[in-house]
C-alpha positions in Angstrom: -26.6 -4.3 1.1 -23.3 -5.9 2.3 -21.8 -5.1 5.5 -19.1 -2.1 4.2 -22.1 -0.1 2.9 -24.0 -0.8 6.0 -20.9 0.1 7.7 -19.4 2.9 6.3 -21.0 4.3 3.3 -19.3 2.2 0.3 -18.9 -1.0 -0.9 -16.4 -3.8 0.5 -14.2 -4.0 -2.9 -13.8 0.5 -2.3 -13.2 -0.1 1.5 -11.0 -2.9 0.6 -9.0 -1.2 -1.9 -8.4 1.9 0.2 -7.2 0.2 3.2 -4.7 -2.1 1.7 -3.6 1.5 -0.7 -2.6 3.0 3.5 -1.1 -0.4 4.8 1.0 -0.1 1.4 2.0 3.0 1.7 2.7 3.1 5.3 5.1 0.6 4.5 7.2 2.9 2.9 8.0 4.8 5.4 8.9 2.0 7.3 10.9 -0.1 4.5 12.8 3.2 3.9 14.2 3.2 7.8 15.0 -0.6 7.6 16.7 0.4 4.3 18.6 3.0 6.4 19.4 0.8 9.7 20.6 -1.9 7.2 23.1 0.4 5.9 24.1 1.4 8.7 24.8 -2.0 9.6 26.7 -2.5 6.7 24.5 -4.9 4.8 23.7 -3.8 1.5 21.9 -7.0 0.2 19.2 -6.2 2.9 19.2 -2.7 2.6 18.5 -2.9 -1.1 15.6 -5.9 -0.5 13.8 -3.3 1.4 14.3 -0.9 -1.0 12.6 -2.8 -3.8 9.9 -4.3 -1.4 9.2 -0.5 -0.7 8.6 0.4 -4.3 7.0 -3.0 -5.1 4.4 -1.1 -2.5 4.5 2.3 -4.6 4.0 0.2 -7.4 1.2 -1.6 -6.1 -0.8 1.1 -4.5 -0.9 3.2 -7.6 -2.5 -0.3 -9.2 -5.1 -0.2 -6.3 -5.7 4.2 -7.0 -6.4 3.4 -10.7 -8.6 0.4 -9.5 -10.7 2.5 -6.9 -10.9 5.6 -9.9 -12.6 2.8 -11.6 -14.9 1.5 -9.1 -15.9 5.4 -8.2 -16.6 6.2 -11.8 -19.4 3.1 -11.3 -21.2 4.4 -9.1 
């Protein structure tokens, strides 16, 4: 047994996964601010780089959902 299911219940790849999906998507909230204060600030080239980082994050944590659905089907 690895140290995740010894730890918490599931494997390392499911705690893995689910961590990095909330660091992702608490990133949003916080890109989404800069994106605002950027704007404010008048800098638009900014303010849009934090708007694509924050859906590269969307993006990437809907990769990570479909790859934990896979790794619960398993077991």
């Amino acid at each position: 047994m690895d140290q995740g299911q010894s730890k918490y219940g599931i494997s390392n790849i499911e705690y893995n996964i689910i961590t990095t999906m909330a660091n992702l998507l608490d990133g949003v909230d916080v890109l989404d601010r800069y994106a605002q204060d950027a704007e404010q600030a008048g800098d638009t080239e900014c303010s849009t780089i934090f708007r694509t980082i924050r859906e590269n994050n969307k993006s990437s944590a809907q990769q990570l959902r479909n790859a934990l659905g896979r790794h619960l089907n398993q077991s």
